[in-house]
C-alpha positions as CSV (number, residue, x, y, z in Angstrom):
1,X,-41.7,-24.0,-55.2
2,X,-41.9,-27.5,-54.1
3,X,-45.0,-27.7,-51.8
4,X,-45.3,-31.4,-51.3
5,X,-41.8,-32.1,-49.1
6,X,-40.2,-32.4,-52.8
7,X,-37.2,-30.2,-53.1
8,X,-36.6,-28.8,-56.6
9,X,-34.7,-30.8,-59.2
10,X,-31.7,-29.7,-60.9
11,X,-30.2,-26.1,-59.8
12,X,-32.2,-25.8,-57.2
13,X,-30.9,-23.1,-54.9
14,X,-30.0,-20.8,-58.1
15,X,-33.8,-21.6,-59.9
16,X,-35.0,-20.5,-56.8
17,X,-33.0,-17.1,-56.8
18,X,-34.2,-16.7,-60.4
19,X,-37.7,-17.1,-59.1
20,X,-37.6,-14.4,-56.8
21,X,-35.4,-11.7,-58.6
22,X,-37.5,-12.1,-61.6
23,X,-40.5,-10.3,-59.6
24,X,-38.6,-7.6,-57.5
25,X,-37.2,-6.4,-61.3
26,X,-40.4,-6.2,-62.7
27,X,-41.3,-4.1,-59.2
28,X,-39.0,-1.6,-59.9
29,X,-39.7,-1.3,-63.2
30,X,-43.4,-0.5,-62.7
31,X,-42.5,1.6,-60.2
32,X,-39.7,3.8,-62.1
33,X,-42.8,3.8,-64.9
34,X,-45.1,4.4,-61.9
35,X,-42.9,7.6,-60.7
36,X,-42.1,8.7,-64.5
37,X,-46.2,8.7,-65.6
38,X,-46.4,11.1,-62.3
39,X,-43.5,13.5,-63.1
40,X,-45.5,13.6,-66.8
41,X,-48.6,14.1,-65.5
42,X,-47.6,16.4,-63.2
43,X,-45.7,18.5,-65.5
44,X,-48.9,17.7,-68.3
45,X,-51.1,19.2,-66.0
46,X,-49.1,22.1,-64.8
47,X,-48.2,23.5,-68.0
48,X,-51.6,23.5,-69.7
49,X,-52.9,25.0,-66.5
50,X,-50.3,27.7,-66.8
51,X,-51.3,28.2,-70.5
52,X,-55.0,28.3,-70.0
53,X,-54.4,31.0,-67.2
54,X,-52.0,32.5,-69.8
55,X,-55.0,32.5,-72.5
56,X,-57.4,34.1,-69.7
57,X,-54.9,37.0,-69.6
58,X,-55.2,37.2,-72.7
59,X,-58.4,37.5,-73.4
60,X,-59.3,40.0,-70.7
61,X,-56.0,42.3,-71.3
62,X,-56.9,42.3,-74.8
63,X,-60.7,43.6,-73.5
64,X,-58.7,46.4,-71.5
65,X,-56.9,47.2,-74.7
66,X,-60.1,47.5,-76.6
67,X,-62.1,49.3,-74.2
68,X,-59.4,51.8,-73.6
69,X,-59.0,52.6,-77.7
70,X,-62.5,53.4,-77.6
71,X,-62.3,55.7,-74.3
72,X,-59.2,57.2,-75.8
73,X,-61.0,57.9,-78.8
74,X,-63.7,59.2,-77.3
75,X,-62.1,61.4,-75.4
76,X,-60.0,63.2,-78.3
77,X,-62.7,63.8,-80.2
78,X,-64.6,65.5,-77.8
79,X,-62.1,67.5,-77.0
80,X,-61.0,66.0,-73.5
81,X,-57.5,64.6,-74.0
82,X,-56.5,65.3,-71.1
83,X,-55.8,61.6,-69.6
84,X,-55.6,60.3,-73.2
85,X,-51.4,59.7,-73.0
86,X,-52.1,57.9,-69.6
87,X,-54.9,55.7,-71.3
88,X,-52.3,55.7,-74.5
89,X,-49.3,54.7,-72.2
90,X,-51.3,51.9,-70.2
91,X,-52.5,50.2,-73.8
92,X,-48.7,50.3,-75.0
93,X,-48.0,48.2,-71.5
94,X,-50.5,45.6,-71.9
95,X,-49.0,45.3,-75.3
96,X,-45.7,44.7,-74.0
97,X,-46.9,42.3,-71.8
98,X,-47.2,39.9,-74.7
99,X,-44.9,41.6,-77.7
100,X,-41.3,42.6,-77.3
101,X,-40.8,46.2,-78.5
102,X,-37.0,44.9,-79.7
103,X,-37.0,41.7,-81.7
104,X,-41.4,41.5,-81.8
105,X,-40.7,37.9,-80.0
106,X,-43.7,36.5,-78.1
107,X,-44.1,35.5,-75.1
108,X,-43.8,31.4,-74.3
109,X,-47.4,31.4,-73.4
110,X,-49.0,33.1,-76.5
111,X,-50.0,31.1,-79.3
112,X,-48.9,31.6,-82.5
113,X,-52.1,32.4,-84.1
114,X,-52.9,34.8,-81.0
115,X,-49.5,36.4,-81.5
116,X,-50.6,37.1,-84.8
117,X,-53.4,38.6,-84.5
118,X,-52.2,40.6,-81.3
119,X,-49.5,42.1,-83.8
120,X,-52.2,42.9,-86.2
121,X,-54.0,44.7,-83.1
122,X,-50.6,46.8,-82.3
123,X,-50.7,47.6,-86.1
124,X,-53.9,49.1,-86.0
125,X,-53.7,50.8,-82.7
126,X,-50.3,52.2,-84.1
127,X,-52.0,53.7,-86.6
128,X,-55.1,55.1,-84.6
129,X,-52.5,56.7,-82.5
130,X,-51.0,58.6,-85.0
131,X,-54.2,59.7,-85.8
132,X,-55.6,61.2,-82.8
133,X,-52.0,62.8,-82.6
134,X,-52.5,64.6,-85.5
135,X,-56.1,65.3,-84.6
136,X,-55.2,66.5,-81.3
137,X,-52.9,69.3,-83.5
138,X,-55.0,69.9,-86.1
139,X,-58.1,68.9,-86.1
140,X,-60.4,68.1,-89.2
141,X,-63.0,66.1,-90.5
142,X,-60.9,64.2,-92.9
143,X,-58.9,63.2,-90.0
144,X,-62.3,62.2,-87.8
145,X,-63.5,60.3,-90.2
146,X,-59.9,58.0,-90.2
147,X,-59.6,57.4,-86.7
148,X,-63.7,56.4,-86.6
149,X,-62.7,53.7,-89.9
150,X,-59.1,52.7,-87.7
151,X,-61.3,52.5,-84.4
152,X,-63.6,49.9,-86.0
153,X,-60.6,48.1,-87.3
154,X,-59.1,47.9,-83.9
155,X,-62.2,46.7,-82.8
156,X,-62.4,44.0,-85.1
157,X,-59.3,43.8,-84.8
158,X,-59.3,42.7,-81.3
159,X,-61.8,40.3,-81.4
160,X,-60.2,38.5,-83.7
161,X,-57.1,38.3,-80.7
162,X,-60.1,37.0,-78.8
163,X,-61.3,34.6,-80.8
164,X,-57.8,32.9,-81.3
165,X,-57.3,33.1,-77.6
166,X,-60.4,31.0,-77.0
167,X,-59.8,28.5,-80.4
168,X,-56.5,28.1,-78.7
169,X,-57.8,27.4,-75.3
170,X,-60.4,24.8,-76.7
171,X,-57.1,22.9,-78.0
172,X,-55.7,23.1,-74.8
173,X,-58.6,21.9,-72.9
174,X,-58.5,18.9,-75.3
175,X,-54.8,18.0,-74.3
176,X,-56.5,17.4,-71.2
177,X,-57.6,13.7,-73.5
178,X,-53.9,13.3,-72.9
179,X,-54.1,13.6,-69.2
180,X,-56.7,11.1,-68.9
181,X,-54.9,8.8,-70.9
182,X,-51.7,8.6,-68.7
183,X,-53.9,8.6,-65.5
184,X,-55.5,5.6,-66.8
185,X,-51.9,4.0,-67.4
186,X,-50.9,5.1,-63.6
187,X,-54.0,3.3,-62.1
188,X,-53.3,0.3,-64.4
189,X,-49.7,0.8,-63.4
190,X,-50.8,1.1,-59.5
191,X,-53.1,-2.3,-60.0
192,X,-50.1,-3.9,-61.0
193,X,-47.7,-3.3,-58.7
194,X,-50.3,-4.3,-55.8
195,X,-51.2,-7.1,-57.3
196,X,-47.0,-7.8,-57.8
197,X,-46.7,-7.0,-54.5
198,X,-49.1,-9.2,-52.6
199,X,-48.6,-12.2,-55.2
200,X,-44.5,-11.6,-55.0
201,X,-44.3,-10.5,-51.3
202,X,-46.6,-13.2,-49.4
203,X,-45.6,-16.1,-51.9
204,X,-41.9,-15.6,-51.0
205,X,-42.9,-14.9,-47.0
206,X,-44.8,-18.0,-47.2
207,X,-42.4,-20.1,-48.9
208,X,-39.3,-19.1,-46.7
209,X,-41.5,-19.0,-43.7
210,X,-41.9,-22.9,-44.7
211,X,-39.4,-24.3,-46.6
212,X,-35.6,-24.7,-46.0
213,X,-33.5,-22.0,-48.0
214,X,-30.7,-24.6,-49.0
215,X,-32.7,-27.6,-49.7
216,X,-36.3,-26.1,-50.4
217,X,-37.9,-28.9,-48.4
218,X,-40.1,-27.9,-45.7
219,X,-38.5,-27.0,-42.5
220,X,-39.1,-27.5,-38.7
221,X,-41.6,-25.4,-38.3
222,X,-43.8,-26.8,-41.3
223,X,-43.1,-30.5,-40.0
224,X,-44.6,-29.0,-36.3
225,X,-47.8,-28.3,-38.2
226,X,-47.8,-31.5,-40.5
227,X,-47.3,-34.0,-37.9
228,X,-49.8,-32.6,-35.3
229,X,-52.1,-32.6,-37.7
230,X,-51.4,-36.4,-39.0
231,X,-51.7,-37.2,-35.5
232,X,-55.0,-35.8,-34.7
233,X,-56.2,-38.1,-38.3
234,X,-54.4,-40.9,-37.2
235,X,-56.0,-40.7,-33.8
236,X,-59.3,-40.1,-34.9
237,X,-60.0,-42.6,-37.6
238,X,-57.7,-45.1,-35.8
239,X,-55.4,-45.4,-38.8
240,X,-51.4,-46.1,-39.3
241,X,-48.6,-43.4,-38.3
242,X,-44.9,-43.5,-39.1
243,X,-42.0,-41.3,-38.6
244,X,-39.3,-41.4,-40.4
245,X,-35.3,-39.9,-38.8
246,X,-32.3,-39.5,-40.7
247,X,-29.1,-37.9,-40.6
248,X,-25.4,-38.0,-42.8
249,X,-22.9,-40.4,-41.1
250,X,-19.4,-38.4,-40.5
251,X,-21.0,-35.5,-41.8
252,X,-18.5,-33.1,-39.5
253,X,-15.4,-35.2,-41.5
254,X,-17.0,-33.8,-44.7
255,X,-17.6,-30.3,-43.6
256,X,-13.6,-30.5,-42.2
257,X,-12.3,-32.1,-45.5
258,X,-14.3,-30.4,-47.9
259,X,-15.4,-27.3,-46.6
260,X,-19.1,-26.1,-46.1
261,X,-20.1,-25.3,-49.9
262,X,-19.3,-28.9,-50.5
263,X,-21.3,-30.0,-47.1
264,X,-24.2,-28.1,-48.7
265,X,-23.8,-30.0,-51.7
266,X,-24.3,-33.1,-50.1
267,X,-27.6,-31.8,-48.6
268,X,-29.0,-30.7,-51.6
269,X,-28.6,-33.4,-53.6
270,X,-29.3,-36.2,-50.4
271,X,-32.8,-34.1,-50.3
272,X,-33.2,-34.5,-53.7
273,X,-32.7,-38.3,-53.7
274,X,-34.8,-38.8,-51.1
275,X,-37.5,-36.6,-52.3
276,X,-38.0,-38.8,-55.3
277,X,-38.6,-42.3,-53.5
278,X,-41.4,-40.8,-50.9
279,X,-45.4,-41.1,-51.9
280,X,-47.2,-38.3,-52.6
281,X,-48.6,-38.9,-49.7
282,X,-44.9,-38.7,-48.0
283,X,-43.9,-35.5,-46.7
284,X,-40.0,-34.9,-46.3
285,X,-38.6,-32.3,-44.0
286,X,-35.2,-30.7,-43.3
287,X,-35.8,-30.5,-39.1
288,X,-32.2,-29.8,-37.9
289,X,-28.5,-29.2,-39.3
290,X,-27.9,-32.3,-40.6
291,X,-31.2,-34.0,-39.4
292,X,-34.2,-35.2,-41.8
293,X,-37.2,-36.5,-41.7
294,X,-39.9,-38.1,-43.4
295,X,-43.7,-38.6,-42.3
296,X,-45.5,-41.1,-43.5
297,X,-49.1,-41.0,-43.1
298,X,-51.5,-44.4,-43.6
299,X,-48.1,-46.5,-42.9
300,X,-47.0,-49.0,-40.0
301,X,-43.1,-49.7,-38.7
302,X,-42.9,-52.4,-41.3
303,X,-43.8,-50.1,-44.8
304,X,-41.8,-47.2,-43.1
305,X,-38.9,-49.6,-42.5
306,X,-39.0,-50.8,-46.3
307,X,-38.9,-47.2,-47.3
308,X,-36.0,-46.3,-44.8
309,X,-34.2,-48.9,-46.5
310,X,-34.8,-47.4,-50.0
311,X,-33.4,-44.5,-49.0
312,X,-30.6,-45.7,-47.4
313,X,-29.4,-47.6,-50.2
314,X,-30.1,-45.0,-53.0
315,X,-28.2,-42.7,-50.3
316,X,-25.4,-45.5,-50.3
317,X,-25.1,-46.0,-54.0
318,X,-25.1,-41.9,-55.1
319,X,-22.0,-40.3,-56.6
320,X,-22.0,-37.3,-54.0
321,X,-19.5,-34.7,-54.6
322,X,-17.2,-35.7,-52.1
323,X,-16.0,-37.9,-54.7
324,X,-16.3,-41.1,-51.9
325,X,-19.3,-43.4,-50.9
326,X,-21.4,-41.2,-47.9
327,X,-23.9,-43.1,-45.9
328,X,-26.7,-42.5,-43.7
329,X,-28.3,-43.9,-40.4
330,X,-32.2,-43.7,-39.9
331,X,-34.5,-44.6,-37.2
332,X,-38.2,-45.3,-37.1
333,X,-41.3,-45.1,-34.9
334,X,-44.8,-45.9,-35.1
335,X,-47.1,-43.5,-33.6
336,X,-49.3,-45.1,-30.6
337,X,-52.9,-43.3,-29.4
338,X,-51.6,-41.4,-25.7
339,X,-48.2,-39.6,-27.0
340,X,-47.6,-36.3,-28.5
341,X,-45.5,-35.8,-31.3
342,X,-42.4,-34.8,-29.3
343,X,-42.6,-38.0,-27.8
344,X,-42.9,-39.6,-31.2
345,X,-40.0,-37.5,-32.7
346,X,-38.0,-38.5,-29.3
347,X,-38.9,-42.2,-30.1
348,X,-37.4,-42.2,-33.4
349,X,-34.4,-40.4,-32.3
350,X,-34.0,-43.4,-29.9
351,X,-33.8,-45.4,-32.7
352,X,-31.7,-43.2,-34.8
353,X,-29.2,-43.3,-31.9
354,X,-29.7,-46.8,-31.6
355,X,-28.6,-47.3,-35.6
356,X,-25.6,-45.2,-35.0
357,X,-24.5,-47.1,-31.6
358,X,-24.9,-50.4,-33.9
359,X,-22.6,-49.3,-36.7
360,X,-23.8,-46.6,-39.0
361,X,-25.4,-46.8,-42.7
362,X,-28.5,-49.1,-40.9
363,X,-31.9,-48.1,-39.9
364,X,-33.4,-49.5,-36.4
365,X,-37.0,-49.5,-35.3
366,X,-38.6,-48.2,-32.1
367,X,-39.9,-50.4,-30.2
């Protein structure tokens, strides 16, 4: 962005479009990646915790199921079956909880390798069952002696359900790597959107709180600052002041012939033009419509004047699109210690009104 009064060379006004679209895309990139690492977090997060409460079912249902084999078996062999089909009924339903009785399907939260071993479990406390049924009709030592050998199978049995649960939980505490991987992109991704945001947002405030939007020279408000400021120096240290006024002769028979986009063009490329001659030092400003000017620090009426006369005749002698010669009339005045810089800027639209008075395409000096 042209910081020095220069407006931007070639395509300027669609450059600068460029410049500032480029940014707002990347915003909403990073912050559809932003919302999309959330929603995968989110969801991350909520499904392992879901599985590791699943697994801590699992693990103390299966404890219920092992505990009540033993009480049921207990209680059979001494002869008290009384509450052994409610104890055999409730172990069937924590079962079910995790097996389907029709197609042995598991349930979406159980592992495979826990579903395995759960099945192995049902196996085994199928076949104490029948046991203890047949003990509980006929009863015989043969028969004891099988359901004490199935009992310590089901106990094994279930803490191998157990085990698997927990194996299968340590996994799925380790996803939890995964987790910490996509919060470290999100904060990376938040870091980059603030910085995009304060880099994007207060250069672009900045700049069109500055600069003109057509011409991307500096505008009224930047030329209020500039030239107090120059005035303070110049007063100060006693040194040299210009100010430079310009405006397009006929500019309203342009607009009227050509239309406005055209009129446009003619600013763009007058600011252009003039941006080039100027010294660094030089600072060119769009202050009204159709009004310039230039400020010209360390410089008297006569080096201003030489440089008004630059301009006008590069002005005079550029192929503007109007297709026919388009001209310009400046005036000029030296800043003296005692005035402020309205009174300056007045004094050099004296002048300009003064060159236009005396016949256009000229430049006149205060004085």
């Amino acid at each position: 962005m042209p910081i020095s009064g220069q407006a931007p060379r070639g395509r300027g006004v669609s450059l600068r479009i460029l410049r500032y679209k480029r940014p707002s895309t990347y915003l909403i990139v990073l912050s559809f990646l932003l919302l999309s690492l959330g929603f995968i977090m989110a969801y991350h997060v909520h499904s392992t915790v879901e599985n590791l409460r699943f697994d801590a079912k699992i693990i103390n249902e299966t404890g219920m199921i092992r505990g009540s084999i033993q009480r049921v078996t207990k209680l059979v062999l001494s002869d008290s079956a009384e509450m052994s089909d409610e104890i055999s009924a409730e172990i069937n339903w924590l079962f079910a909880h995790f097996i389907s009785e029709e197609n042995r399907s598991r349930h979406n939260g159980v592992n495979e390798s826990v579903f395995d071993e759960l099945l192995y479990l049902r196996e085994e406390w199928h076949s104490l069952e029948r046991l203890l049924f047949e003990f509980q009709i006929n009863p015989s030592q043969a028969i004891e002696k099988e359901i004490i050998t199935e009992s310590e199978h089901c106990w094994k049995a279930a803490d191998s359900v157990v085990l698997a649960a927990q194996m299968a939980t340590e996994g799925k505490v380790g996803n939890f790597q995964l987790f910490y991987t996509i919060l470290g992109i999100n904060a990376v991704t938040v870091i980059l959107v603030i910085l995009y945001v304060i880099l994007y947002v207060r250069r672009k405030l900045e700049y069109e709180s500055s600069h003109d939007s057509l011409t991307g020279l500096l505008n009224r408000r930047s030329y209020d600052k500039f030239v107090q400021a120059e005035i303070t120096r110049s007063t100060r240290y006693s040194s040299s002041l210009s100010l430079i006024i310009f405006d397009v002769d006929s500019f309203k028979v342009i607009n009227d012939r050509y239309g406005h986009g055209t009129g446009d063009l003619v600013f763009v490329d007058l600011a252009r033009e003039v941006a080039v001659l100027v010294r660094e030092t030089d600072m060119v400003f769009r202050v009204g419509g159709d009004e310039f000017a230039v400020v010209c620090p360390e410089t008297d009426a006569d080096g201003a004047f030489q440089l008004a006369e630059k301009i006008r005749r590069r002005v005079e002698q550029y192929p503007f699109a109007t297709d026919s010669t388009e001209t310009i009339s400046l005036g000029i005045a030296e800043f003296q210690k005692g005035i402020t810089k309205e009174q300056l800027y007045c004094n050099a639209d004296k002048a300009l009104y003064q060159a236009k008075n005396n016949g256009r395409n000229r430049t006149e000096v205060f004085l």
